[in-house]
PDB file with one MODEL, atoms N, CA, C and O in Angstrom:
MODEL        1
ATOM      1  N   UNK A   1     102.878-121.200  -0.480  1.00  0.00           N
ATOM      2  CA  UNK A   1     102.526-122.441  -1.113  1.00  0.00           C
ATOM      3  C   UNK A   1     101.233-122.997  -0.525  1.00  0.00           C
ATOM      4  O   UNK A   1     100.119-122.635  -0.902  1.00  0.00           O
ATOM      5  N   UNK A   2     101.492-124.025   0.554  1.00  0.00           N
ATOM      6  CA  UNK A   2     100.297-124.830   1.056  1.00  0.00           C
ATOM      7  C   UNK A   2      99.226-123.642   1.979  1.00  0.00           C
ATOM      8  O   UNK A   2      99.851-123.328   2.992  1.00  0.00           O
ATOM      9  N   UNK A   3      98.033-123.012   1.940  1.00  0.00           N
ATOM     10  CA  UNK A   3      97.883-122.682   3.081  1.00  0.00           C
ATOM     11  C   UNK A   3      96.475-123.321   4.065  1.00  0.00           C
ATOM     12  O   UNK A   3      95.504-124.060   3.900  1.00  0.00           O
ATOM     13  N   UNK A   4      97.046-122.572   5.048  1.00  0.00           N
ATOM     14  CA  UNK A   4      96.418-123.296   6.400  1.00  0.00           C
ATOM     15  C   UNK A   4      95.278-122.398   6.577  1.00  0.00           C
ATOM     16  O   UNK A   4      95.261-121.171   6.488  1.00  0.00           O
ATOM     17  N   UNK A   5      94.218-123.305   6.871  1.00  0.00           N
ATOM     18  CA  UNK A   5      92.986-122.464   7.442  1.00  0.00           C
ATOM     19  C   UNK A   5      93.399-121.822   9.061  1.00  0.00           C
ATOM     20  O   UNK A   5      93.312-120.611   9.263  1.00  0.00           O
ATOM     21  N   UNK A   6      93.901-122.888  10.276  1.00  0.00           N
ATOM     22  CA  UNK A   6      94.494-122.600  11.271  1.00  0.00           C
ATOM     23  C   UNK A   6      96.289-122.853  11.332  1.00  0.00           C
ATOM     24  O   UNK A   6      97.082-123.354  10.534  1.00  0.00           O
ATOM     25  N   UNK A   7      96.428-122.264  12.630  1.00  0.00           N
ATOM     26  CA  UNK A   7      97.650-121.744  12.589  1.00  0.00           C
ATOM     27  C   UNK A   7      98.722-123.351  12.752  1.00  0.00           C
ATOM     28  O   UNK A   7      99.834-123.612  12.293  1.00  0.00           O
ATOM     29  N   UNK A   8      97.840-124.102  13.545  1.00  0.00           N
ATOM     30  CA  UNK A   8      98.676-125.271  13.682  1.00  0.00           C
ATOM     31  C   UNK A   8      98.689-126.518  13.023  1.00  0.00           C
ATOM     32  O   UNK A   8      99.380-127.515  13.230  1.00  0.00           O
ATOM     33  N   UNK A   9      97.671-126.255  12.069  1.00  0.00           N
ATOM     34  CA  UNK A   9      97.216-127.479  10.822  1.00  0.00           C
ATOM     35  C   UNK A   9      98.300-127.699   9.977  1.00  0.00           C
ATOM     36  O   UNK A   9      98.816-126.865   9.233  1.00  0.00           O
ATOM     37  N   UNK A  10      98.748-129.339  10.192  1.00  0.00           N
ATOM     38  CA  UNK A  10      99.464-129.729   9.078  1.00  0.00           C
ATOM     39  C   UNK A  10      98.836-130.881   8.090  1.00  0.00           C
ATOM     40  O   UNK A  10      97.734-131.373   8.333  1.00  0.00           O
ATOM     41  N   UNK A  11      99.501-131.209   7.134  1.00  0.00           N
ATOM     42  CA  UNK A  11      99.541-132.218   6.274  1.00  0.00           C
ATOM     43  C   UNK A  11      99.407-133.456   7.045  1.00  0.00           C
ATOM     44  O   UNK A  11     100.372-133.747   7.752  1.00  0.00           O
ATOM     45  N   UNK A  12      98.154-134.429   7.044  1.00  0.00           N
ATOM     46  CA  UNK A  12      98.489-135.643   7.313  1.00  0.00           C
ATOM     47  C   UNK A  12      99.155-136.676   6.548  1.00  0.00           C
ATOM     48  O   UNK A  12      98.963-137.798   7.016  1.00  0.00           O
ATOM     49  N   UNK A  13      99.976-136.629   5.376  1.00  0.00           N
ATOM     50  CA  UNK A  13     100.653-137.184   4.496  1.00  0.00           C
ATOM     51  C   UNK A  13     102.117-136.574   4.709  1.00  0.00           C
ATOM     52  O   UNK A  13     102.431-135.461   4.287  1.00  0.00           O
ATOM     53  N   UNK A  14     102.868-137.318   5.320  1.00  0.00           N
ATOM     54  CA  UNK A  14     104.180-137.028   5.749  1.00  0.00           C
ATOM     55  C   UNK A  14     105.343-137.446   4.919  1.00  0.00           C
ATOM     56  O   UNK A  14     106.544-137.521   5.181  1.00  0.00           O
ATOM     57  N   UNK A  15     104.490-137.758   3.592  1.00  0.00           N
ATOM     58  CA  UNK A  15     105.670-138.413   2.375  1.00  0.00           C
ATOM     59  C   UNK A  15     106.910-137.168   2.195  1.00  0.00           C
ATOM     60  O   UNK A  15     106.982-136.098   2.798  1.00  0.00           O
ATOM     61  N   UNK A  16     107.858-137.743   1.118  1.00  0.00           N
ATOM     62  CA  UNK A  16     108.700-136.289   0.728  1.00  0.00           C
ATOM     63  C   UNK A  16     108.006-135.292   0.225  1.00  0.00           C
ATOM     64  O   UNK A  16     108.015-134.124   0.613  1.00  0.00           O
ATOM     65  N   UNK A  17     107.006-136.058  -1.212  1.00  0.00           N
ATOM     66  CA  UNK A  17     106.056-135.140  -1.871  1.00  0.00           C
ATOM     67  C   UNK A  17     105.416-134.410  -1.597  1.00  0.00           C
ATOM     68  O   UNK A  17     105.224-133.560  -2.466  1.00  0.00           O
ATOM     69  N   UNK A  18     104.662-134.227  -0.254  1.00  0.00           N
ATOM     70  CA  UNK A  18     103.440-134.319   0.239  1.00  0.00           C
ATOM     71  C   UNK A  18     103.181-132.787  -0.007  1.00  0.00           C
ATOM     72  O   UNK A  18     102.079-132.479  -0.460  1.00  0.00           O
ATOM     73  N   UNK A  19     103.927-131.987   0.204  1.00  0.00           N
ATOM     74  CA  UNK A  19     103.608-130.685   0.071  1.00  0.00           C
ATOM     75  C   UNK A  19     103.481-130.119  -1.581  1.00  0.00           C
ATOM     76  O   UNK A  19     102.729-129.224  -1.967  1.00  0.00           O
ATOM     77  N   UNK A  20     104.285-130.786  -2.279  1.00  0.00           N
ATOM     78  CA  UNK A  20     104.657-130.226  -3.287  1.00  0.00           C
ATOM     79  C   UNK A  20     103.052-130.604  -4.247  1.00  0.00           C
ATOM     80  O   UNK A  20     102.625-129.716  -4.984  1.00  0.00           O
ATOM     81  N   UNK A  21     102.095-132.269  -4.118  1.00  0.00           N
ATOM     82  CA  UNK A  21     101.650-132.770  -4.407  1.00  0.00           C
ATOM     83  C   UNK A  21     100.229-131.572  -3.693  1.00  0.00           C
ATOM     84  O   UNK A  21      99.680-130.803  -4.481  1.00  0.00           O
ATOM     85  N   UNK A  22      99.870-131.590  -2.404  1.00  0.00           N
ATOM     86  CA  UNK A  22      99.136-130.504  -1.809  1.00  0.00           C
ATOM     87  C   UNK A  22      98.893-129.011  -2.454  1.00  0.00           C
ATOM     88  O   UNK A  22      97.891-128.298  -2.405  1.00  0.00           O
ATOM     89  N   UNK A  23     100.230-128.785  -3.105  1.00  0.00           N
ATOM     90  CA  UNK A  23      99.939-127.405  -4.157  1.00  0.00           C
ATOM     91  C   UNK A  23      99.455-127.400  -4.971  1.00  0.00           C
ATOM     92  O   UNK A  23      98.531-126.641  -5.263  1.00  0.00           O
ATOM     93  N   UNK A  24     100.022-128.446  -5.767  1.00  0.00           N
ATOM     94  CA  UNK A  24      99.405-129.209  -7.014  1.00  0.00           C
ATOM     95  C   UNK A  24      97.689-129.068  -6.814  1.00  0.00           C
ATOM     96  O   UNK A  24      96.830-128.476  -7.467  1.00  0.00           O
ATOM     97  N   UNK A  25      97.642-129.992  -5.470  1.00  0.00           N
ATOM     98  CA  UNK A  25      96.155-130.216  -6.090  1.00  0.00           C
ATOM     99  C   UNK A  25      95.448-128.559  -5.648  1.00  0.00           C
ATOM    100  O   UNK A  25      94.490-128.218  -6.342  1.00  0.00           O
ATOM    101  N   UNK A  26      95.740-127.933  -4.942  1.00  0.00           N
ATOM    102  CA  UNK A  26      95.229-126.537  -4.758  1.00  0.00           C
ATOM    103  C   UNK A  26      95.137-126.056  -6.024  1.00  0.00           C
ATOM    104  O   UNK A  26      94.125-125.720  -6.639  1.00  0.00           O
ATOM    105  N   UNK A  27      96.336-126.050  -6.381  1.00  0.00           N
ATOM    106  CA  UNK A  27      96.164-124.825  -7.503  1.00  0.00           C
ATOM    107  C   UNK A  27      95.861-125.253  -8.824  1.00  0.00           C
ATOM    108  O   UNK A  27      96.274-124.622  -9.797  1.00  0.00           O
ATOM    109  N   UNK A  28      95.056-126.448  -8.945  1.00  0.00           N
ATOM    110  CA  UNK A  28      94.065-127.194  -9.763  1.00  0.00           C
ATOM    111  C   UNK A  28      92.803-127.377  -9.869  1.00  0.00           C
ATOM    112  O   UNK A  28      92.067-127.615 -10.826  1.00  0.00           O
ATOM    113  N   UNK A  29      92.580-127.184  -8.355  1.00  0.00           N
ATOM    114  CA  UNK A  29      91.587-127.441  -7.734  1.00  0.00           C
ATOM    115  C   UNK A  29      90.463-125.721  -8.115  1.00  0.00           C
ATOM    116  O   UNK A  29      89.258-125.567  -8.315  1.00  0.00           O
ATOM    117  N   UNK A  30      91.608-124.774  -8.061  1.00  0.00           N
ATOM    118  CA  UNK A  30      91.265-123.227  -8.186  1.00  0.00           C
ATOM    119  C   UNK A  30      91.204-122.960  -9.374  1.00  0.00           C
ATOM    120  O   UNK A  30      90.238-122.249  -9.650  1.00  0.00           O
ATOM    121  N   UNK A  31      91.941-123.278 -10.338  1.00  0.00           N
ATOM    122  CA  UNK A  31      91.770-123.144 -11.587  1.00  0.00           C
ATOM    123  C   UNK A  31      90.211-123.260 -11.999  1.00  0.00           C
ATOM    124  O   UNK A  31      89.253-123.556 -11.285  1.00  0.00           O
ATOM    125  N   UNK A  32      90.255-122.936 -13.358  1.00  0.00           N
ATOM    126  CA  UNK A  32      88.552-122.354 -14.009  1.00  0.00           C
ATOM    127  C   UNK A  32      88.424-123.733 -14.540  1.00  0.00           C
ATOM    128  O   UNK A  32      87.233-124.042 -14.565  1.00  0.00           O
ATOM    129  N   UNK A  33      89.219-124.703 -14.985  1.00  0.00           N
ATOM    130  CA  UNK A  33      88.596-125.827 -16.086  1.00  0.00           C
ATOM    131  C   UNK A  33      88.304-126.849 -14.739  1.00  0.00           C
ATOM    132  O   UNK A  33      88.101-127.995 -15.140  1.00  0.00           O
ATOM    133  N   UNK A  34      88.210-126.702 -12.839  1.00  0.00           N
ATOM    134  CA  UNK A  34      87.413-127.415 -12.315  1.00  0.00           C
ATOM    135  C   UNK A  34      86.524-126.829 -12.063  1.00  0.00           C
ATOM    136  O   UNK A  34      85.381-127.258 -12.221  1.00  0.00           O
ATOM    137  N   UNK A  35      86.845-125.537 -11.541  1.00  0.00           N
ATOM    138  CA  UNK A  35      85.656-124.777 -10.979  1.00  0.00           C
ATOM    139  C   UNK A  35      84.359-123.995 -12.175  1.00  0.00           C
ATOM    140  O   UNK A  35      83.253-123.529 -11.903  1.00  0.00           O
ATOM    141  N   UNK A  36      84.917-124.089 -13.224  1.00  0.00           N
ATOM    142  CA  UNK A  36      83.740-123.164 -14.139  1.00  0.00           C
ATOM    143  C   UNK A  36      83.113-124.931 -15.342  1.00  0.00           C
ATOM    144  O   UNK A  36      81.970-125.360 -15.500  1.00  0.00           O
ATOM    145  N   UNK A  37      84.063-125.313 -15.749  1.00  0.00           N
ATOM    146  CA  UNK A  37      84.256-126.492 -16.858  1.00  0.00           C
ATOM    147  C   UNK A  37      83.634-127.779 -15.942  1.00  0.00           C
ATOM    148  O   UNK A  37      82.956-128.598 -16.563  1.00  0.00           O
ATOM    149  N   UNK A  38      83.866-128.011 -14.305  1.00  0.00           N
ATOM    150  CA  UNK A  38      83.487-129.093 -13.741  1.00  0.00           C
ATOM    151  C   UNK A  38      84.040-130.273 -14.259  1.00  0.00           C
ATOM    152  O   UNK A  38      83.443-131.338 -14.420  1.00  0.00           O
ATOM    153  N   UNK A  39      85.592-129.945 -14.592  1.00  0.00           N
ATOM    154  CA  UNK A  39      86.188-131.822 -14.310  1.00  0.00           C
ATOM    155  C   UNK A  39      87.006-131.868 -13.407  1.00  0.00           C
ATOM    156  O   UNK A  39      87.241-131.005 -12.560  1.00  0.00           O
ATOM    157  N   UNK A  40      87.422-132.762 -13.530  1.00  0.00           N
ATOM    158  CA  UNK A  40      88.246-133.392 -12.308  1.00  0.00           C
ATOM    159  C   UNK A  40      89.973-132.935 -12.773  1.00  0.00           C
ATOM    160  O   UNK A  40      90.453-132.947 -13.907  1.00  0.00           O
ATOM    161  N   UNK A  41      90.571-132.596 -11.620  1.00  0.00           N
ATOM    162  CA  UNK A  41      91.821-132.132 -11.496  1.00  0.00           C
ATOM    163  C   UNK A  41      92.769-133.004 -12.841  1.00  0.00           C
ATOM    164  O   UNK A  41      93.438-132.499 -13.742  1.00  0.00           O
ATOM    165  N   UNK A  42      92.527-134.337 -12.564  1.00  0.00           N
ATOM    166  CA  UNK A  42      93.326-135.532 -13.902  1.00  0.00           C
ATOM    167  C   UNK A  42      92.680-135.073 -15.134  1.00  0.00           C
ATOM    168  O   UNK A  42      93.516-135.246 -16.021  1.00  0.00           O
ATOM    169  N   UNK A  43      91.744-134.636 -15.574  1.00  0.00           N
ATOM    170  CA  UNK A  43      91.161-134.519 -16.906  1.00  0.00           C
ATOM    171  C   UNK A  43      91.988-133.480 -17.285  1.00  0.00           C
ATOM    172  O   UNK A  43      92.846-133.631 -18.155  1.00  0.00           O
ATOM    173  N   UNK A  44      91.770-132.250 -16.600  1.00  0.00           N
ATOM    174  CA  UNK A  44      92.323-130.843 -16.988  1.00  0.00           C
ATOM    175  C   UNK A  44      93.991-131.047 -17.375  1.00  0.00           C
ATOM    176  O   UNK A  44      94.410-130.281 -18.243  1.00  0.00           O
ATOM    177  N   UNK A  45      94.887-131.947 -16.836  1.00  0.00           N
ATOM    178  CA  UNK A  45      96.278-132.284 -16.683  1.00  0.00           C
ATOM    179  C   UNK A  45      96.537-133.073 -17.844  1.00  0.00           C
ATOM    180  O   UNK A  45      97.622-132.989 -18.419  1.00  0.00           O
ATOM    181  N   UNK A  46      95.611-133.847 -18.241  1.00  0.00           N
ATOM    182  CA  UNK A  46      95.730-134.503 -19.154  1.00  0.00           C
ATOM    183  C   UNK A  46      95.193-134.362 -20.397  1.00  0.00           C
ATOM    184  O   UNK A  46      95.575-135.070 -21.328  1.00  0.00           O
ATOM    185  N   UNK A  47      94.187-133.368 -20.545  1.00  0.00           N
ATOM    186  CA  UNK A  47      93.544-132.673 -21.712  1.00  0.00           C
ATOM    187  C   UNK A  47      94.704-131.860 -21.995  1.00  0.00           C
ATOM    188  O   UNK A  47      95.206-132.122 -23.088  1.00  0.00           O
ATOM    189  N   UNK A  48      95.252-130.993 -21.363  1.00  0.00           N
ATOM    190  CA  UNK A  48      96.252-129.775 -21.511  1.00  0.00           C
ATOM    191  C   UNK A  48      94.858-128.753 -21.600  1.00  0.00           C
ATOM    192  O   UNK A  48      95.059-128.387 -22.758  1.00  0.00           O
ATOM    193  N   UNK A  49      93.934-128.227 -21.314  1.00  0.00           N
ATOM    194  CA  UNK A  49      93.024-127.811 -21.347  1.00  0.00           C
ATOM    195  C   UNK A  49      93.848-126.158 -20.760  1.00  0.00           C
ATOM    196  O   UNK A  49      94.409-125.987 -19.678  1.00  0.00           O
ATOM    197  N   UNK A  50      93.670-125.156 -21.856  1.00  0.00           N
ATOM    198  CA  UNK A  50      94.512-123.546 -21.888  1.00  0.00           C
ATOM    199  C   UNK A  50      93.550-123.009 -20.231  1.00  0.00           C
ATOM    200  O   UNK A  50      94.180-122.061 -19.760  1.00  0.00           O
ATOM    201  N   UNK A  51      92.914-123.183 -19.770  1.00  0.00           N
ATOM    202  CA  UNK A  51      92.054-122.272 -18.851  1.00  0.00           C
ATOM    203  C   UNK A  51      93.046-122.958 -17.639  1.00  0.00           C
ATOM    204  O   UNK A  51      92.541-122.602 -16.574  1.00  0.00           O
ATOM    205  N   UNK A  52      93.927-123.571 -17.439  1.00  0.00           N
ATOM    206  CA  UNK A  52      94.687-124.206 -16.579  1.00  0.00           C
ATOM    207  C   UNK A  52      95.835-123.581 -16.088  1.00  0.00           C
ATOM    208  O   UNK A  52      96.710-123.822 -16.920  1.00  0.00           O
ATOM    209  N   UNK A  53      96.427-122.730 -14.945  1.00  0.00           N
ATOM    210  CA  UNK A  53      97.561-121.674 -15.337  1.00  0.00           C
ATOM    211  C   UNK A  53      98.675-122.360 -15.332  1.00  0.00           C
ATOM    212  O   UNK A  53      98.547-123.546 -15.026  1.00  0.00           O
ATOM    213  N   UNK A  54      99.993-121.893 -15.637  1.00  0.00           N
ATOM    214  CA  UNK A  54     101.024-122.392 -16.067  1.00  0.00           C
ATOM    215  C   UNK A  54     101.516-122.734 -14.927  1.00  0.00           C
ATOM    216  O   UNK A  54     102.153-123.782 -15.024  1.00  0.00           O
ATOM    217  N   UNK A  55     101.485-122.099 -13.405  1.00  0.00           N
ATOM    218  CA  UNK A  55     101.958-122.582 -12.057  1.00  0.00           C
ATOM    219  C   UNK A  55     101.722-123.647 -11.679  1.00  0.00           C
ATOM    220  O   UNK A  55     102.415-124.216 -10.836  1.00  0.00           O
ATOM    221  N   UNK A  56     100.544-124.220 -12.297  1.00  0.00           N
ATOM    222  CA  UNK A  56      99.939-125.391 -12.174  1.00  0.00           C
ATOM    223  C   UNK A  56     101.034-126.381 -12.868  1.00  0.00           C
ATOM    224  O   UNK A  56     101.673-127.187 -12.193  1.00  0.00           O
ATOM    225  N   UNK A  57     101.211-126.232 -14.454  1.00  0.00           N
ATOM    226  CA  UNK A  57     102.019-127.029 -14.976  1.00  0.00           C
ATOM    227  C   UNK A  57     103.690-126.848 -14.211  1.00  0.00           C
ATOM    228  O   UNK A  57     104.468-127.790 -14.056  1.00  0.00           O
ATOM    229  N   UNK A  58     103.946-125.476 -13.828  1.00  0.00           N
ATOM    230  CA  UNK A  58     105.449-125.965 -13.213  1.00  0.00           C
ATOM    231  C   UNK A  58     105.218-126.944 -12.155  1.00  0.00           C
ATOM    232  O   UNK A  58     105.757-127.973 -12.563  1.00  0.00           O
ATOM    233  N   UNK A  59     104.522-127.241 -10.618  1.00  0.00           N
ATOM    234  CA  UNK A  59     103.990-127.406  -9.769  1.00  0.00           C
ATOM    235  C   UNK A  59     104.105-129.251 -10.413  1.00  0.00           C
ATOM    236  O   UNK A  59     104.661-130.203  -9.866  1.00  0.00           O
ATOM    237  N   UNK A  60     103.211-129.195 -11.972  1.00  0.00           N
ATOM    238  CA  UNK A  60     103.198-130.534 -11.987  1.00  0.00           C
ATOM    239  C   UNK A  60     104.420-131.070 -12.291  1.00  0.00           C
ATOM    240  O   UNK A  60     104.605-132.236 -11.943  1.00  0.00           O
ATOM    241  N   UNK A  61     105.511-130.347 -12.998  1.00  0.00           N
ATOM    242  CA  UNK A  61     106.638-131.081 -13.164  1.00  0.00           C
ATOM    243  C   UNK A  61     107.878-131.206 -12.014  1.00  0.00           C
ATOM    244  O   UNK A  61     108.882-131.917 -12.013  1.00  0.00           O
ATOM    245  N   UNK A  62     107.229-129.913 -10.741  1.00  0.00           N
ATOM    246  CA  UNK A  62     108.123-129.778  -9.895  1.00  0.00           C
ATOM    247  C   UNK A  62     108.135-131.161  -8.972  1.00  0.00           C
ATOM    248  O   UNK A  62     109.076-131.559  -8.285  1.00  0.00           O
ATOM    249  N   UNK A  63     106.745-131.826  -9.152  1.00  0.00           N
ATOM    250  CA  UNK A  63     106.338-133.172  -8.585  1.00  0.00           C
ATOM    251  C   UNK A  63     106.895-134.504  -9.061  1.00  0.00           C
ATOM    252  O   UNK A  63     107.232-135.460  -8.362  1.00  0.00           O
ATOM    253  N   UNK A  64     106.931-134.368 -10.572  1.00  0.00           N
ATOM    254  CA  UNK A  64     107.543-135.133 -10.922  1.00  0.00           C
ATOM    255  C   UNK A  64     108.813-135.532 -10.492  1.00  0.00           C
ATOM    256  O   UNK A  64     109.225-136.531  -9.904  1.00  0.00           O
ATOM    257  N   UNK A  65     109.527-134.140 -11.082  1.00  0.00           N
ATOM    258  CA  UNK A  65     110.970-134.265 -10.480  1.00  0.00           C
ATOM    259  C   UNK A  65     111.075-134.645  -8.492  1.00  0.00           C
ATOM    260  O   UNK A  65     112.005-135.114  -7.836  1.00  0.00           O
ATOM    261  N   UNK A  66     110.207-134.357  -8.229  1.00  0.00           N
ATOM    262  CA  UNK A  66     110.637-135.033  -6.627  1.00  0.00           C
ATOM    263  C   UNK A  66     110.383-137.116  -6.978  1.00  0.00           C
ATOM    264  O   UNK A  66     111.261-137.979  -6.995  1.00  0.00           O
ATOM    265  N   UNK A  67     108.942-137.265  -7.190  1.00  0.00           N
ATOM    266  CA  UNK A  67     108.773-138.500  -7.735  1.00  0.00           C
ATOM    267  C   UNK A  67     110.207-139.191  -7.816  1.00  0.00           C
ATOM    268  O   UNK A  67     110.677-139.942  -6.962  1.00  0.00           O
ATOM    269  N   UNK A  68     110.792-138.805  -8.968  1.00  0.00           N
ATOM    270  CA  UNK A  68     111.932-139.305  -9.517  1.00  0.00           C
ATOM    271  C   UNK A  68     112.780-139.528  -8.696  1.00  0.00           C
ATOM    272  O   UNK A  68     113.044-140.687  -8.375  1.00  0.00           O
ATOM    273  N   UNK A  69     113.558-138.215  -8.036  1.00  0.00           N
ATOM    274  CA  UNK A  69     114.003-138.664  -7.340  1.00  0.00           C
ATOM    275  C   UNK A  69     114.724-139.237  -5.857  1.00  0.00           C
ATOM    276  O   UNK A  69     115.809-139.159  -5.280  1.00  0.00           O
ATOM    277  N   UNK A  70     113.285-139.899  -5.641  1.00  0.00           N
ATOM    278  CA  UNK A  70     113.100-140.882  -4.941  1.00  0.00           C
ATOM    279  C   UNK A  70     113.466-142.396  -5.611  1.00  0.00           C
ATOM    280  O   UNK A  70     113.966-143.401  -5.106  1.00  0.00           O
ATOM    281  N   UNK A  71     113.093-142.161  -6.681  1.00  0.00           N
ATOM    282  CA  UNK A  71     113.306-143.561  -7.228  1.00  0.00           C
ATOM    283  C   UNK A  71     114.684-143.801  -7.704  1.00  0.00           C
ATOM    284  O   UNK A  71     115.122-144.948  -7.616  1.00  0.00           O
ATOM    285  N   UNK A  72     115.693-142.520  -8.381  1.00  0.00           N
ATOM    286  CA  UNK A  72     116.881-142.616  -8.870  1.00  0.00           C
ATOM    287  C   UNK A  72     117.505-143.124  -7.856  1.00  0.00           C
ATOM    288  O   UNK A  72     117.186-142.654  -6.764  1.00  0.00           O
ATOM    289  N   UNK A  73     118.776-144.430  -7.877  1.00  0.00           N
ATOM    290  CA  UNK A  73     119.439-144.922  -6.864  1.00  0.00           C
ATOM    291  C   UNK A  73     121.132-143.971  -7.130  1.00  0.00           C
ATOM    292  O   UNK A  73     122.123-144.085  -6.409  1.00  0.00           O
ATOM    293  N   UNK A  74     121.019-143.242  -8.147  1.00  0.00           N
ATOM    294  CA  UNK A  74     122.748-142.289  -8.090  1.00  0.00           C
ATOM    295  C   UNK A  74     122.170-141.166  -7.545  1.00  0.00           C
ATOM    296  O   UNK A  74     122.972-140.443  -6.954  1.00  0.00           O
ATOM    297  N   UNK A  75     120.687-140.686  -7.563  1.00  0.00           N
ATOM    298  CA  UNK A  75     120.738-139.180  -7.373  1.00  0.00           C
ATOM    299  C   UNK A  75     120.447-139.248  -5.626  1.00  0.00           C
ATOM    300  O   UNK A  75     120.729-138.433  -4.748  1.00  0.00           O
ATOM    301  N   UNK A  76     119.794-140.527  -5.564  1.00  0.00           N
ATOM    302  CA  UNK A  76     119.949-140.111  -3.448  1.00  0.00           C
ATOM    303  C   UNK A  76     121.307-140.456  -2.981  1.00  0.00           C
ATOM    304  O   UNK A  76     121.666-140.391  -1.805  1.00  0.00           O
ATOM    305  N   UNK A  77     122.231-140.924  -4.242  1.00  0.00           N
ATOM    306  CA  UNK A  77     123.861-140.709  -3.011  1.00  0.00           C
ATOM    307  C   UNK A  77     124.508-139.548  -3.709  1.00  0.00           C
ATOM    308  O   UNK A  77     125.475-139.188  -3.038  1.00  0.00           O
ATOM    309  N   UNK A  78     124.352-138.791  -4.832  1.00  0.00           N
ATOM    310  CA  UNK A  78     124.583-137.676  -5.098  1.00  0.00           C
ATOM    311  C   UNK A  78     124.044-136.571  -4.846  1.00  0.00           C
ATOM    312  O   UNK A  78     124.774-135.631  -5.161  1.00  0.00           O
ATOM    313  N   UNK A  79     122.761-136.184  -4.269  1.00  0.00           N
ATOM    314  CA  UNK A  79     122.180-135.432  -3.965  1.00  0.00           C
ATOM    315  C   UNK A  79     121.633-134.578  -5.554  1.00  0.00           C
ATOM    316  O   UNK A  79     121.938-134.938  -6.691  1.00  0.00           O
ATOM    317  N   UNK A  80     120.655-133.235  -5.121  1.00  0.00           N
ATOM    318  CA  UNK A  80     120.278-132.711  -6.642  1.00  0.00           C
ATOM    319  C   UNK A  80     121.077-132.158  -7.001  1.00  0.00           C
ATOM    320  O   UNK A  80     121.858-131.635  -6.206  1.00  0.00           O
ATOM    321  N   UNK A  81     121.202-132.054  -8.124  1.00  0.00           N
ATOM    322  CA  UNK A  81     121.707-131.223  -8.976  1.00  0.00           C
ATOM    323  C   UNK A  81     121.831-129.942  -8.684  1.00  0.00           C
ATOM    324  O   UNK A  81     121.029-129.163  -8.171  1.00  0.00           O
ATOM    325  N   UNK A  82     123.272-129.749  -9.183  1.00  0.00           N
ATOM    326  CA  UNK A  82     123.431-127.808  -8.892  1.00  0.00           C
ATOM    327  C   UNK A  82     124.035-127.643  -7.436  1.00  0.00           C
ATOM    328  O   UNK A  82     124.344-126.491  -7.132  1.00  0.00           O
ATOM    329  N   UNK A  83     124.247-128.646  -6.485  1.00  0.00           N
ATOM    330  CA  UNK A  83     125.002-128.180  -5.154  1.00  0.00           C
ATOM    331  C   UNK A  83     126.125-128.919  -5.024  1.00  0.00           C
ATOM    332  O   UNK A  83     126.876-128.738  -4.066  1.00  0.00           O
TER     333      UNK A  83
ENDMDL
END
């Protein structure tokens, strides 16, 4: 997922998200509609722009779903789904 230039480098964003949000922007950031097209990570997400890979879109909904829940007040005393 996240990688490290050195061996002991972490995330200075210690949220829940933080990693999941860190992929996100990597593997947006690598994609062709910033690096060849020159927009910004939000344009490409929000255009739906095809030069964007689909890891990207799971990545964005895998974020969401953390987003959420944080905010759901049954799913932090139930835990996720499926265990």
């Amino acid at each position: 997922m996240v990688r490290y230039s050195e061996e002991n480098e972490r995330l200075a964003d210690k949220s829940r998200c933080a990693g999941v949000r860190a992929d996100l922007k990597l593997c947006l950031l690598e994609s062709d509609c910033c690096k060849i097209h020159k927009r910004t990570p939000r344009e490409c997400l929000l255009t739906g722009d095809e030069t964007v890979p689909y890891e990207c879109h799971i990545l964005r909904n895998t974020f969401f779903e953390c987003k959420r829940s944080i905010v759901d007040g049954r799913r932090r005393f139930r835990g996720p789904r499926g265990y």
